[in-house]
N, C-alpha and C positions, 0 to 999 in steps of 0.2 A: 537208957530205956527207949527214948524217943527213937535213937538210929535203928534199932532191930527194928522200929515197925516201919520204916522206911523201905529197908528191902524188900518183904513182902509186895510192897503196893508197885514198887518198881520191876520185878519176876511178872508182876500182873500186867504191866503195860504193854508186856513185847508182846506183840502181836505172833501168832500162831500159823504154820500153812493152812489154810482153807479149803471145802471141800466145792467145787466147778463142775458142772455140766456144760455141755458144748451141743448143740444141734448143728443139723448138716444135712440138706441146705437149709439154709434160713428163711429166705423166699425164693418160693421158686411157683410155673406155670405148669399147668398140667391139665392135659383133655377132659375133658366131663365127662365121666364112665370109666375113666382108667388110674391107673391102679398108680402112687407115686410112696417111694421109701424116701425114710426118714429114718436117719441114726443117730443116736445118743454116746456122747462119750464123757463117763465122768472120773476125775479125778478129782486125787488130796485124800480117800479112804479107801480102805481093802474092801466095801460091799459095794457093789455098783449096781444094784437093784434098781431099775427104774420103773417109773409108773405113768400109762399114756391116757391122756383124756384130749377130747375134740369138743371143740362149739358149738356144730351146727350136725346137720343131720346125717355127717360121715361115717363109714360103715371102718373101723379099724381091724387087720389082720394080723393075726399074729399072737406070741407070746405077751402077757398084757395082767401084771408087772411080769417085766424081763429079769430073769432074775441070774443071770451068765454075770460073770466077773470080766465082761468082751464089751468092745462096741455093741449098741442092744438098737436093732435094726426092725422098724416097723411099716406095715405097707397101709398105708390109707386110699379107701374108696369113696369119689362123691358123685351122683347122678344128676345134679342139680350145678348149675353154674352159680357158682358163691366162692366165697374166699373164707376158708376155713384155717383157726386157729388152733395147731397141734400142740400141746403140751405136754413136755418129759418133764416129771418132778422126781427126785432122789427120796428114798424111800428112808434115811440117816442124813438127817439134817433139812429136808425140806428144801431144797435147791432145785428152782426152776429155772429152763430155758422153752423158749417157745418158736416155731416155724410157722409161714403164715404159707399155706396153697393155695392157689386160685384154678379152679377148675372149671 
């Protein structure tokens, strides 16, 4: 009896492929007033929904959640010199990647 509950716990250990989001670029520079994209790509699941939020008082363009099964590509504007923190989260499973602009 002991050995059957063994395998169980052992099936449970292997670890699983996981679900990744990627941003592109990561940091990057960008004039104060103008317009800079930022794309998302995620793998490890068949929905690639993402969903974009910012920090500071950046104005975002675009589809918003992206909801294409494609790299999901969005344009951010800031008028203020700051450094703003972009955030793609997957909308299945909660997986976040973040892009820092400095405008």
């Amino acid at each position: 009896m002991k050995r059957f509950l063994l395998i169980p716990i052992l099936l449970m250990s292997v670890p699983a492929p996981g679900q990744h989001i990627y941003v592109y670029p990561t940091t990057v520079t960008a004039p104060r007033g103008s317009y800079q994209t930022v794309t998302a790509v995620v793998t490890g699941v068949n929905v690639k929904t993402v969903s974009w939020a910012v920090n500071h008082g950046a104005t975002l363009y675009g589809t918003n959640p992206c909801v294409v099964n494609e790299p999901c590509t969005i344009g951010v504007k800031d008028t203020t010199a700051e450094t703003d923190t972009l955030t793609a989260t997957t909308t299945t499973g909660s997986v976040i990647a973040t892009s820092s602009i400095t405008f």
